[in-house]
N, C-alpha and C positions, 0 to 999 in steps of 0.2 A: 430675358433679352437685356441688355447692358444698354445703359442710355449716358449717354452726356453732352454738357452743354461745354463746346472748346471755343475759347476767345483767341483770335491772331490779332494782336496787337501792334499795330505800327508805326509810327512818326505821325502819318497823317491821317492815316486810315486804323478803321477796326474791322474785323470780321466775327462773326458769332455765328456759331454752327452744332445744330446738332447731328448728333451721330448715334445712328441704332443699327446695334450689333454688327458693328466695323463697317459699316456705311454713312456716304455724307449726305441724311436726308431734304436740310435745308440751312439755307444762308442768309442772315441779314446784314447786312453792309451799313456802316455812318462813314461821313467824311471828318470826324473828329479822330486825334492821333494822339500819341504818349509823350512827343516831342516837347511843349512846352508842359512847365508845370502848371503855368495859367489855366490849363484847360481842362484839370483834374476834375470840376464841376461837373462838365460839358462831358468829361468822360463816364463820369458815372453815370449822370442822366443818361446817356447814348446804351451804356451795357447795360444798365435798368428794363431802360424799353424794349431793347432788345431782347434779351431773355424773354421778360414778357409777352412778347407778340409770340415769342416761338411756343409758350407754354398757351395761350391761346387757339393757337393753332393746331394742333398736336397734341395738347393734353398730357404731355409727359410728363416723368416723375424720374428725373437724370439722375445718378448715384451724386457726382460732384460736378465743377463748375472748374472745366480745367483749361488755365488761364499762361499764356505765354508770349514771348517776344517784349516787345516795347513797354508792358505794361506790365511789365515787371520791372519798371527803371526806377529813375526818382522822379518823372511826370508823369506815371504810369497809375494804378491803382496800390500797389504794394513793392518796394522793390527789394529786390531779391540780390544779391550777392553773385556774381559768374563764377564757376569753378572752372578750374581750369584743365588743358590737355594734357592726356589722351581722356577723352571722354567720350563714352556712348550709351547704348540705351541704360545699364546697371547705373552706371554714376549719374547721368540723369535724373534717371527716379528714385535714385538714394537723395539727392539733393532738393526733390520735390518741397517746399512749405506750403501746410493748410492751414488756411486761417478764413476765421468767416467775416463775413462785411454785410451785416444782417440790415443796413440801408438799400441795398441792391437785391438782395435775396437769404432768404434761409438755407439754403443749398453752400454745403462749405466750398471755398475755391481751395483750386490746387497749383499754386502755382511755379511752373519749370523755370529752374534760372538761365543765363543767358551763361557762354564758356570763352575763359579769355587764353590766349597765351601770351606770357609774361617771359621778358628776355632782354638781358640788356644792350640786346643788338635792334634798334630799331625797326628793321624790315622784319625781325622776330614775334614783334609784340603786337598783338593786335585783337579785338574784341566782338564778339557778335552776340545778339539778342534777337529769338526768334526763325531763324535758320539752320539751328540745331534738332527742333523739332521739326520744322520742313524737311531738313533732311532725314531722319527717321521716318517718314511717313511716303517714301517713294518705294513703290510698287515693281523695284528694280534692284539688281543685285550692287550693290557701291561698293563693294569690298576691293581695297586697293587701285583704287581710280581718283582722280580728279573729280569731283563733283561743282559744277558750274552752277549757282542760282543768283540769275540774273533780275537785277530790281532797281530799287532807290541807292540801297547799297548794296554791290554786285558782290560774291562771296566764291571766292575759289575753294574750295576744301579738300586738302589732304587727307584722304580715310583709308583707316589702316588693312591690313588684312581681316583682322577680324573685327571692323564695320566701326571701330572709333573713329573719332577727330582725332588727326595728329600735327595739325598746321591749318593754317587760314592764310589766304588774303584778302585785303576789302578795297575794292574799288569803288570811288562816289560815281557811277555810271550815270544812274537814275537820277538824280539830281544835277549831274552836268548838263546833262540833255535837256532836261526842263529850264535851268537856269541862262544856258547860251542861247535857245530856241525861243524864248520867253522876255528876258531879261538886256537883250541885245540885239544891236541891227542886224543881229542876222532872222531875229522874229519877224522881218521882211519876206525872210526867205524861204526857209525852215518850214514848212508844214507837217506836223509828227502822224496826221489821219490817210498821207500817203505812203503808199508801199514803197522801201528801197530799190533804186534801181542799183542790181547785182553789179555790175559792170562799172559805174563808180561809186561805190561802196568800196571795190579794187582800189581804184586811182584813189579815193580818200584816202586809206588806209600807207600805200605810196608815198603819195605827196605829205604827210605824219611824217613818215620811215623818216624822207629825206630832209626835209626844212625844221618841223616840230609843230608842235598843234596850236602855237597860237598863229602864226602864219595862217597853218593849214588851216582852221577856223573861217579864216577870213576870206580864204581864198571862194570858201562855199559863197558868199556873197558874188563875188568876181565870176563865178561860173553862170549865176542868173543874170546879173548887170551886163556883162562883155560880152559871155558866150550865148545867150539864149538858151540856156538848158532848161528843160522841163523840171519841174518839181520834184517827179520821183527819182533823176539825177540830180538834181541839189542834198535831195535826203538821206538818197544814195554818198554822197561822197562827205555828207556831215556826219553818217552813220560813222561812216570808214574811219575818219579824223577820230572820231570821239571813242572808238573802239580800239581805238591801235593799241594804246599805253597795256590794255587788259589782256589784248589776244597776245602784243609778241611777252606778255611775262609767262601766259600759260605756255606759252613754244618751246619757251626755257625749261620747263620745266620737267622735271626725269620721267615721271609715268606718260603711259600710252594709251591708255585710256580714259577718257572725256563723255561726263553722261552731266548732260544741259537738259534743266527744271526751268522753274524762274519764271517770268513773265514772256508770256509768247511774243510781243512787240520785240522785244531784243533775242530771244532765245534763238530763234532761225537764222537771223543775224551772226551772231556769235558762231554758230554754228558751221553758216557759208567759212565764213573768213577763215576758220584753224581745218578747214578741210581743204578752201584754197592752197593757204601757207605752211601746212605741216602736214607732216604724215600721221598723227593720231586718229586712234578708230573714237569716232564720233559720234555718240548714242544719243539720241533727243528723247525726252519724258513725253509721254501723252499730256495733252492739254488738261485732261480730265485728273490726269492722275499728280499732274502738277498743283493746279488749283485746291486739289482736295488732301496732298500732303499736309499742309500744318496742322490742319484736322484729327487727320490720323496719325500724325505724327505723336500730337500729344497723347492719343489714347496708350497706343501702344507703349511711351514711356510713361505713364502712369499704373498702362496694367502688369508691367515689367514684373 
């Protein structure tokens, strides 16, 4: 039976997961991330223990310690170089580097690079780490479709027929949301632990189209000061605002088919909106099978 220990490493967050014989048996979670290099200490301590606890628990004995996304940057544990598009599972794990960190564990890490595309057209060029093994690891056919994985930083993916990356976009989603919700008077307003309400989600998305979102932004204030609107209407039309920029590029966009992974908080989200406003067939991942892609992601492109 095949055992390994897969790290999803990300800005602010880690995951460590082991996985036996192409299952995701368990999960421990730090709020420590790859974003700052300050925190390289705190990162190790964090994958230290972790491993740890799962090897207490379980008793396993993992082939390698296969390590990916964020922490393969330069705040990360080792970082690794992005190759670039068309890339999939073979270039991948051609590019794979093991190197051990016998402070953490005796078990060698294996770790996936991150894939950029390089152009000297701006809207061309752009780079991700850790969402190339998420997408490897869905339980879904991606061939020649848009693949949607909705997060911190939202990732459109162009995949080819035969299951490459052939383009990207990145949208700072996840961090808009937190940043305007949080960081401005609209964290008056904004409550992110209520459900959108679908109906202005619409009018959010609108009122973007028509004015632009920093209006539109403010206006989610104006609809709870002026109008009395409920929460899950404020959330609903800050949703919408904050979603516009992402959903009308993927509108534009020539394939017709849309299969949304990501974070379940925006995934449904995203979802409603390019089924309202386009005619694309819109596939949503299992929550299950969303969660447990990066996991499997890396297996698969290490057993490649």
């Amino acid at each position: 039976m095949a055992e390994y220990i897969c790290i999803d490493g990300g800005t602010t967050n880690t995951r460590i997961t082991l996985v036996k014989d192409g299952s995701a048996v368990d999960t421990e979670r730090f709020n420590v991330g790859s974003g700052k290099s300050e925190n390289n200490a705190l990162l190790k301590k964090a994958v230290k223990s972790g491993i740890e606890h799962i090897f207490e628990k379980h008793g396993t004995a993992p082939e390698a310690v296969i390590a990916s996304g964020m922490i393969t940057s330069g705040g990360g544990l080792c970082e690794i170089p992005h190759i670039p598009v068309p890339a999939g599972l073979k270039e991948l794990h051609n590019a794979i580097s093991v190197r051990h960190i016998p402070e953490i564990c005796d078990i060698p890490f294996a770790f996936i690079p991150g894939v950029k595309a390089v152009s000297e057209a701006l809207e061309n060029a752009d780079i991700m780490r850790g969402e190339e093994t998420e997408l490897m690891g869905l339980d879904i056919d991606i061939s020649a479709s848009l693949v949607l994985l909705p997060g911190s930083h939202s990732k459109c993916i162009l995949v080819s027929k035969d299951g490459k990356i052939e383009k990207f976009h990145t949208f700072l989603t996840g961090e808009m949301i937190y940043a305007a919700s949080s960081a401005t008077i609209l964290s008056r307003t904004v409550d992110l632990s209520v459900a959108a309400d679908k109906e202005y989600m619409i009018k959010g998305y609108e009122y973007c189209e028509k004015y632009g979102i920093n209006e539109a932004l403010f206006k989610t204030r104006i609809l709870d000061m002026l109008f009395s609107c409920t929460p899950a209407q404020c959330m609903g039309f800050f949703t919408g605002v904050i979603l516009h920029g992402e959903i009308s590029r993927i509108i534009k966009l020539p394939q017709k088919r849309v299969v949304i992974a990501g974070k379940r908080e925006l995934k449904y989200s995203i979802a409603y909106l390019l089924e309202y406003f386009s005619q694309k067939e819109v596939i949503c991942v299992s929550d299950v099978s969303a969660n447990n892609a990066p996991a499997l992601g890396a297996v698969k492109i290490y057993e490649m």
